[in-house]
MILUM-301867 format. One line per 5 residues: number of its first residue (from 1); their letters; for each residue x, y, z of N, C-alpha, C, CB. Coordinates in steps of 0.2 Angstrom, whole numbers, padded with zeros to 4 digits. Glycine has a CB too. Example, Ala and Ser with C-alpha at 12.3 -4.5 7.8 and 13.67 -1.06 7.14 Angstrom:
2
1	as	0066 -0028 0039 0062 -0022 0039 0066 -0016 0039 0057 -0022 0045 | 0064 -0011 0035 0068 -0005 0036 0064 0000 0039 0070 -0003 0029
END
This chain:
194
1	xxxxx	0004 -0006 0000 0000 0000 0000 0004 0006 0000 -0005 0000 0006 | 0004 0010 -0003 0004 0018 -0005 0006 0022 0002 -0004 0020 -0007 | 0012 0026 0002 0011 0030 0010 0004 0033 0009 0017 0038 0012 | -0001 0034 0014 -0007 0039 0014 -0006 0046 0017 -0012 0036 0017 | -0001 0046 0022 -0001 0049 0027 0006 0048 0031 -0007 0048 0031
6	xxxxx	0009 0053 0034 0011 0056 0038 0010 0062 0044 0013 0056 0035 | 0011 0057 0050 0007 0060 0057 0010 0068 0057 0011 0055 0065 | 0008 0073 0061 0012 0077 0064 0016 0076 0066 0010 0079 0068 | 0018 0069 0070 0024 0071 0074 0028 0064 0071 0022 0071 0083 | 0032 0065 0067 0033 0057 0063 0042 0057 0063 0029 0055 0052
11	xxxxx	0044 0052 0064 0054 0053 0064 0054 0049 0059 0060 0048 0072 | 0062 0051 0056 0065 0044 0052 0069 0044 0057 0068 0044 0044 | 0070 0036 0057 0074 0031 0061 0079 0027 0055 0067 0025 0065 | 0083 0029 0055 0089 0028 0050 0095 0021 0055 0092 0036 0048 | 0093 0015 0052 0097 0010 0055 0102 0008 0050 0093 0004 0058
16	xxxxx	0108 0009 0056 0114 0005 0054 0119 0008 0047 0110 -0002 0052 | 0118 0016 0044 0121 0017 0042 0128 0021 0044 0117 0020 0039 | 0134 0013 0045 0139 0015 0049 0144 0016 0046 0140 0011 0053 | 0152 0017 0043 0157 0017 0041 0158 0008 0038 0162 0020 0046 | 0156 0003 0043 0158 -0004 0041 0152 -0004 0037 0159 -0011 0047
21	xxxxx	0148 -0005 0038 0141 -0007 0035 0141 -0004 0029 0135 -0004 0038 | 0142 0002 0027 0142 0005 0020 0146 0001 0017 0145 0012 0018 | 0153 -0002 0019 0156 -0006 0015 0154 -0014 0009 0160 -0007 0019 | 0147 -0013 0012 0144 -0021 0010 0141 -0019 0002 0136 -0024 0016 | 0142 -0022 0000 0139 -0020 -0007 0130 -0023 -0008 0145 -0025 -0015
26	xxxxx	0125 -0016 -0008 0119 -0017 -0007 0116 -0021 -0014 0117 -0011 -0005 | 0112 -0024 -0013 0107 -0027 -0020 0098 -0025 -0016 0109 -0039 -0022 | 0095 -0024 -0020 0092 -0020 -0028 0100 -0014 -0028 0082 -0014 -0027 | 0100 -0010 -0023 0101 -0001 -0022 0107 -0004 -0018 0094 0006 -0017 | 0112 0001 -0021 0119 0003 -0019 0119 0003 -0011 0122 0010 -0023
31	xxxxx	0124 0005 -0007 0124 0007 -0001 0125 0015 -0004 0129 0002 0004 | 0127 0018 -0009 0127 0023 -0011 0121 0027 -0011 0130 0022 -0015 | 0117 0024 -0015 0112 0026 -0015 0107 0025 -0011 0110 0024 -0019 | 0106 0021 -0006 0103 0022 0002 0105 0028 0005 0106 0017 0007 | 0111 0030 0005 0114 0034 0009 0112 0042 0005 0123 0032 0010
36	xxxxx	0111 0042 -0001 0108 0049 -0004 0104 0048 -0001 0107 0051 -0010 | 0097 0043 0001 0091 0045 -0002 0091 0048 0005 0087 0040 -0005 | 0093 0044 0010 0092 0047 0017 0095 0052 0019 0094 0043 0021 | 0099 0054 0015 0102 0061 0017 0096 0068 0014 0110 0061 0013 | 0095 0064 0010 0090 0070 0006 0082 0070 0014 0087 0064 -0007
41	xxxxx	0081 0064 0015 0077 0063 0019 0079 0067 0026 0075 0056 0020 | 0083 0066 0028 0086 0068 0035 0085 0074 0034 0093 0066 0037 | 0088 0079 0030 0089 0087 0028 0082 0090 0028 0092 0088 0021 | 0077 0085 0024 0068 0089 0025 0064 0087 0031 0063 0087 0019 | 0067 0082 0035 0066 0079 0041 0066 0085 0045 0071 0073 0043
46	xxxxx	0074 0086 0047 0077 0092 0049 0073 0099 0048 0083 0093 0047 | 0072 0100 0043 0071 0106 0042 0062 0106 0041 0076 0108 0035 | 0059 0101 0046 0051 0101 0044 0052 0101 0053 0047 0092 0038 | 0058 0101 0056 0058 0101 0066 0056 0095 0067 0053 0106 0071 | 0056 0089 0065 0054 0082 0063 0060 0078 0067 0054 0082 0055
51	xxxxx	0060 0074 0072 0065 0070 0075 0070 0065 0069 0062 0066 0080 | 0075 0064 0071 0080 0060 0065 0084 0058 0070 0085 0064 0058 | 0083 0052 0070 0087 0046 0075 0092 0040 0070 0078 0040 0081 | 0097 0042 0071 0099 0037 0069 0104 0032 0074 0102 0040 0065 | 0103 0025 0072 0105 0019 0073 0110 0017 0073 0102 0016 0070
56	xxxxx	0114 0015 0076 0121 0011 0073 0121 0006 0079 0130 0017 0072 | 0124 -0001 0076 0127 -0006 0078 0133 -0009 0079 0126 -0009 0075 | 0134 -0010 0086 0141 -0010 0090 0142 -0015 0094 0143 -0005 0093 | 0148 -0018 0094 0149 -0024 0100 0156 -0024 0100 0145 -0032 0098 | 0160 -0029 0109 0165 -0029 0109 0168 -0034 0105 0165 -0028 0114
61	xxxxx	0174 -0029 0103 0179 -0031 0100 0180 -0042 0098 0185 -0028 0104 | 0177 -0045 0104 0178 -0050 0105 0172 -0055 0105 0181 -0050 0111 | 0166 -0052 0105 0159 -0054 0104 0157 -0055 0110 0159 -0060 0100 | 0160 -0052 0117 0158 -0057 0123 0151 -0053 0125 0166 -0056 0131 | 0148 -0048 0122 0143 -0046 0121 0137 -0046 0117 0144 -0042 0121
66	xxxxx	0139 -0050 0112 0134 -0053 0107 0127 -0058 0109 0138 -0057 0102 | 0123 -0055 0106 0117 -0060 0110 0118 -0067 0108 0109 -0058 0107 | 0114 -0070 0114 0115 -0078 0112 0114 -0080 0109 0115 -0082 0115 | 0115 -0088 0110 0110 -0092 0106 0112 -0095 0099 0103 -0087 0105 | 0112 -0101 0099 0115 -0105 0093 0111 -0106 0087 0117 -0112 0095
71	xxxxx	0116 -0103 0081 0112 -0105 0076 0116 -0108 0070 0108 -0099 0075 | 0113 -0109 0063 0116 -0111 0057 0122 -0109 0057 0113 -0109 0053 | 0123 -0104 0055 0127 -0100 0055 0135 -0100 0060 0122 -0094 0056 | 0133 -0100 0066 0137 -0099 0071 0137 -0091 0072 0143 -0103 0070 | 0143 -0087 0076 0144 -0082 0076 0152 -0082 0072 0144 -0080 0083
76	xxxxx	0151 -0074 0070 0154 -0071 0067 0163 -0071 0071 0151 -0066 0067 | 0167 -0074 0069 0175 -0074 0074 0179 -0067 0071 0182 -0084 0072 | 0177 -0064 0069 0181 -0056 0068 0182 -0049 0070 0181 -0054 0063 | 0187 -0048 0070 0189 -0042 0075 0185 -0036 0070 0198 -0042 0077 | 0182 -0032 0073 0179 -0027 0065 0184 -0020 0067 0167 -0024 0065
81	xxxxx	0186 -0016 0059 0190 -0011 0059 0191 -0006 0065 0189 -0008 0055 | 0194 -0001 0068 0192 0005 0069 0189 0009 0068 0195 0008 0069 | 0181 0010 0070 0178 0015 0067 0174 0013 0064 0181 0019 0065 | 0172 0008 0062 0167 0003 0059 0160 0004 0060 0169 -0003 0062 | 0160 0007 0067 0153 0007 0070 0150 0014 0069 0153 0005 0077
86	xxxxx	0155 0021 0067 0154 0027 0067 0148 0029 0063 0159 0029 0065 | 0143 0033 0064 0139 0035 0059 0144 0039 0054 0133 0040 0062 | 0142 0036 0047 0145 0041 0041 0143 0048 0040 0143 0038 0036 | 0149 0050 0039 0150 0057 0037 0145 0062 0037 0153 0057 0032 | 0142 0060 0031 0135 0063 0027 0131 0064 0033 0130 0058 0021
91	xxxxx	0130 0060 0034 0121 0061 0041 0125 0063 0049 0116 0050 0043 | 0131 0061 0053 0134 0065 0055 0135 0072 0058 0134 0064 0054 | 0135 0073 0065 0139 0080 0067 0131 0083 0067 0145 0083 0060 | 0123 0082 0067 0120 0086 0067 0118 0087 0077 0114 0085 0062 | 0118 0093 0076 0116 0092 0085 0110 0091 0087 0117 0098 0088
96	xxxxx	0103 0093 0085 0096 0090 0088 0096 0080 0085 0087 0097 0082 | 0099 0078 0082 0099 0072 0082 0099 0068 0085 0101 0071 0081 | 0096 0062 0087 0095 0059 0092 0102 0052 0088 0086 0057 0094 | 0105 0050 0093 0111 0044 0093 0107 0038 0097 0119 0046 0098 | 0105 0032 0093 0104 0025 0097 0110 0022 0094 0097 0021 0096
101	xxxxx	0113 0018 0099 0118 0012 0101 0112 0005 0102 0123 0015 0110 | 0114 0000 0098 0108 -0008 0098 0117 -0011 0099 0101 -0013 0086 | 0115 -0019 0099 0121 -0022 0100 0113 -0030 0097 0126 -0021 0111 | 0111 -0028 0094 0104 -0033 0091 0100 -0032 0084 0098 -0032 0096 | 0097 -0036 0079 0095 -0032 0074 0092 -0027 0077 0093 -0036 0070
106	xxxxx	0085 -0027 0080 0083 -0022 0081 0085 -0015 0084 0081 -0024 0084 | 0082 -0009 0085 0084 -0004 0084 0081 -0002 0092 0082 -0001 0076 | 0075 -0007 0093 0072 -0006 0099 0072 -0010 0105 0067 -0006 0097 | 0076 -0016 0103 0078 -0020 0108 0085 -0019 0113 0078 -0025 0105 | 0085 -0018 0121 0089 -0018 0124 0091 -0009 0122 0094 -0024 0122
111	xxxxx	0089 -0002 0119 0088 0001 0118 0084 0008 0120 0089 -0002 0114 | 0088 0012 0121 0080 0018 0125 0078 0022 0117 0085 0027 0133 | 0077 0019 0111 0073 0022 0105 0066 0023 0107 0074 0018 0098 | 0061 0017 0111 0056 0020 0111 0054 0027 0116 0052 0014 0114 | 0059 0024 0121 0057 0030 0126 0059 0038 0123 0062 0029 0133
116	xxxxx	0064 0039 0118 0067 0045 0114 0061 0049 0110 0072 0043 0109 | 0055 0043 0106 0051 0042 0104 0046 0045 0105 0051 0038 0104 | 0043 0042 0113 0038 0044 0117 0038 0049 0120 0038 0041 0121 | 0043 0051 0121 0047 0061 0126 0044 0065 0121 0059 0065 0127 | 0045 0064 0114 0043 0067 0107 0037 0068 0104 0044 0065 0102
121	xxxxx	0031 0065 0110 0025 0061 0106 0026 0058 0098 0019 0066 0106 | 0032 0056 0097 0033 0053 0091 0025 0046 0087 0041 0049 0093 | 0021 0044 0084 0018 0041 0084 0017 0037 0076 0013 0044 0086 | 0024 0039 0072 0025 0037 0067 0031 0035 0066 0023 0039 0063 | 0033 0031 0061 0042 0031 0060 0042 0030 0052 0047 0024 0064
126	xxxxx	0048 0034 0049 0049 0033 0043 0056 0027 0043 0050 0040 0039 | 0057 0022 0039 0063 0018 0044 0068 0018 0034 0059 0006 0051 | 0073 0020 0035 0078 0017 0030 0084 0015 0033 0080 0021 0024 | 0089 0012 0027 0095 0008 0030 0098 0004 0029 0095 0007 0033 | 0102 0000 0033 0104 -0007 0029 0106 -0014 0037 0114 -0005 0022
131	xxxxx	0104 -0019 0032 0101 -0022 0029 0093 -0024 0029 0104 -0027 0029 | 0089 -0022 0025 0083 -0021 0022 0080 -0029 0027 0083 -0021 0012 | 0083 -0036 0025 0077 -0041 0029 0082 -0041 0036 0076 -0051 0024 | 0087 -0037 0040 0088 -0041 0047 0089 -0033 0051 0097 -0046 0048 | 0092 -0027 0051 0091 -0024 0055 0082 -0019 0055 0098 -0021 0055
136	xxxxx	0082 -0018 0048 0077 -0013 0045 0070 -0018 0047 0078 -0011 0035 | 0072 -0023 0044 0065 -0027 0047 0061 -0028 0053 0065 -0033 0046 | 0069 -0030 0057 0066 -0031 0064 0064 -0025 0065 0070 -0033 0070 | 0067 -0019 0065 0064 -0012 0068 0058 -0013 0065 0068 -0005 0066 | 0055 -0015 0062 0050 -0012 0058 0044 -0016 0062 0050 -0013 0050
141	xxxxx	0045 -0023 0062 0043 -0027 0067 0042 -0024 0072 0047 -0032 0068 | 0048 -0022 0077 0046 -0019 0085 0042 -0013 0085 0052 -0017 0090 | 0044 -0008 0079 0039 -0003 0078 0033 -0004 0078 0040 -0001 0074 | 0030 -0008 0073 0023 -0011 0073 0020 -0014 0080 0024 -0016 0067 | 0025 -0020 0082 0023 -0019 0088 0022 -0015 0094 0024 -0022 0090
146	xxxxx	0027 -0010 0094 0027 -0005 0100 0022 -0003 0099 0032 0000 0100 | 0017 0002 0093 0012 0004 0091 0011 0009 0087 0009 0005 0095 | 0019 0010 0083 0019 0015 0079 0017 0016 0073 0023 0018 0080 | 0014 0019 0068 0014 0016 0062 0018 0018 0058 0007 0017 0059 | 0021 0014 0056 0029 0011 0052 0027 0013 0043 0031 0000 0054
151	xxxxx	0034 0018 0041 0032 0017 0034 0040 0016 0031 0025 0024 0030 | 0042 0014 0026 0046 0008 0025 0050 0014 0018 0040 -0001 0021 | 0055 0019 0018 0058 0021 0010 0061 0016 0007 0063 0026 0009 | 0056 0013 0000 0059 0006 -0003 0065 0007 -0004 0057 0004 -0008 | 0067 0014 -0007 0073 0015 -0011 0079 0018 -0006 0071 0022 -0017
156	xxxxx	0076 0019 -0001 0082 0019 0004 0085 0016 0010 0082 0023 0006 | 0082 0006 0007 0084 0003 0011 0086 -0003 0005 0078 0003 0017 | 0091 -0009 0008 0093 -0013 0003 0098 -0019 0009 0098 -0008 -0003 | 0100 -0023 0005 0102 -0027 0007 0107 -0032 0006 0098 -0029 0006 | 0111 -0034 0008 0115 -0037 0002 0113 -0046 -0001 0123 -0038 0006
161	xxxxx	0107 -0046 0000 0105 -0053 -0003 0096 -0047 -0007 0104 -0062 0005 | 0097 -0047 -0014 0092 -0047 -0018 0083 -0048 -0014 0093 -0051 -0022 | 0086 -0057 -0016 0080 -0060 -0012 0077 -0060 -0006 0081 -0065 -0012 | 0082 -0058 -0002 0080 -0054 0004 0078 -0051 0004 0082 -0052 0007 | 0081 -0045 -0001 0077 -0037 0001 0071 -0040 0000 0078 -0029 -0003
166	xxxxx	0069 -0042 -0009 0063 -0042 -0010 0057 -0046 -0006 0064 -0043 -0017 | 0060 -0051 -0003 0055 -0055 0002 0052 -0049 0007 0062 -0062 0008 | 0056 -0046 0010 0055 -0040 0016 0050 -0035 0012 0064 -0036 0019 | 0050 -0031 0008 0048 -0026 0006 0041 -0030 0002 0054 -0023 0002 | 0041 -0036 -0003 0036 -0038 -0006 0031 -0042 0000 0039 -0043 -0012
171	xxxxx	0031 -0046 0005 0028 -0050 0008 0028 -0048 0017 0031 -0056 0004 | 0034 -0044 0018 0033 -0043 0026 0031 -0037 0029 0039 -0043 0027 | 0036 -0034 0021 0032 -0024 0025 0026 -0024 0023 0035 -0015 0022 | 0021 -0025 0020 0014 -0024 0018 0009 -0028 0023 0013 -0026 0011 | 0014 -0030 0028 0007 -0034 0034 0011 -0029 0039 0006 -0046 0036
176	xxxxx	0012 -0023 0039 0015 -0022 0047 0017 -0012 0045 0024 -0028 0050 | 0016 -0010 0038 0017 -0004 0036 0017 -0004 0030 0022 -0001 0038 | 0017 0003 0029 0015 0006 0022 0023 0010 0017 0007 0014 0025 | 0021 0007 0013 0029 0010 0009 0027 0013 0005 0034 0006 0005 | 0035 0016 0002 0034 0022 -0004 0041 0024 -0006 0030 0029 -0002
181	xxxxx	0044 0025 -0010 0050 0030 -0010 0052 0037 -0007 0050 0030 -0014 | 0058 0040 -0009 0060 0043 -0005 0056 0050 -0009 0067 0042 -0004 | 0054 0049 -0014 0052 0054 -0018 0043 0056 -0016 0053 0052 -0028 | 0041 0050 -0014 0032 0049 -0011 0034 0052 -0005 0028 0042 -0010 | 0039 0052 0001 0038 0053 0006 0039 0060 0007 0041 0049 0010
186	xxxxx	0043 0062 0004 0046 0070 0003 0039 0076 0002 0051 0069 -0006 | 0036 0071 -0005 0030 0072 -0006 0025 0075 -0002 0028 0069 -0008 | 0023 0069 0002 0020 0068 0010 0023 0072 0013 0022 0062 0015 | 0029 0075 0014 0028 0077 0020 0029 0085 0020 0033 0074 0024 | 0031 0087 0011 0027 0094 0011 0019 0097 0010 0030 0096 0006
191	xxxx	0017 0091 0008 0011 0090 0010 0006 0091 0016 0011 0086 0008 | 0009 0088 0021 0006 0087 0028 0010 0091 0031 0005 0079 0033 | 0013 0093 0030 0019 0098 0036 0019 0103 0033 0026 0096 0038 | 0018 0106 0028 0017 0113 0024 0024 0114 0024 0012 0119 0027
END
């Protein structure tokens, strides 16, 4: 479904757009192109007095902080760069911005984003970022559960598995929020916010 709306009081919640993370090479959309779209979003966010929270993902060096729990996969045994966890440059350095720290896909788990949220009477979220089916989803997930109504910038969120993204965006975000691109929400939100 179509954004319809945007609340009065709506954030974008931007996960995971970190210095390591950009390094991944995104499928549909570049990590490049994620990072425009949201910057373009963040700036009319800003400039609409519109909260902009951004997300980044961090843990010790050694994993002794990683959530538990065994799976296919196993855990990850690497040490990640210097600086890895930094928000990038572009979306950086603003002062009314809000900084969450996860150490979980979620954005809201183990995390004070709802309470940041709540202080705001926040009651919507715009959510972009990477990766489209593990951090962007869950948030979208807890969002929906927390009770906010969640709308999805297709174009500024991706993934490094295709099939992923397109699973998440075709079949997940349409039972839990409403999408659009970055050019519909923009739309939106000169629209409802004059």
């Amino acid at each position: 479904m179509p954004v319809t709306t945007l609340d009065p009081t709506t954030a974008l919640v931007v996960v995971d757009l970190q210095n390591g993370v950009m390094a991944i090479p995104g499928a549909p959309h570049t990590t490049a192109e994620v990072l425009a779209h949201t910057v373009e979003l963040a700036e009319a966010f800003r400039a609409h007095d519109l909260p902009v929270v951004l997300v980044r993902v961090t843990g010790a060096p050694d994993g002794s902080d990683a959530t538990p729990g065994r799976t296919d996969r196993g855990r990850p045994q690497r040490i990640p760069a210097p600086g890895w966890d930094e928000i990038v440059e572009d979306l950086a350095g603003h002062a009314g911005d809000i900084l969450v720290t996860k150490r979980n896909w979620s954005a809201f788990y183990g995390t004070d984003l709802d309470l940041h949220l709540r202080r705001r009477g926040v009651t919507q979220i715009v959510l972009t970022g990477v990766a489209t089916s593990i951090g962007v989803e869950s948030t979208a997930r807890a969002g929906h559960e927390h009770g906010y109504h969640v709308t999805i910038a297709t174009d500024a969120v991706t993934d490094a598995d295709a099939d992923a993204h397109r699973n998440s965006v075709e079949k997940v975000f349409p039972r839990l929020a409403e999408t659009g691109t970055t050019g519909d929400i923009l739309r939106m939100l000169g629209t409802t916010h004059g």
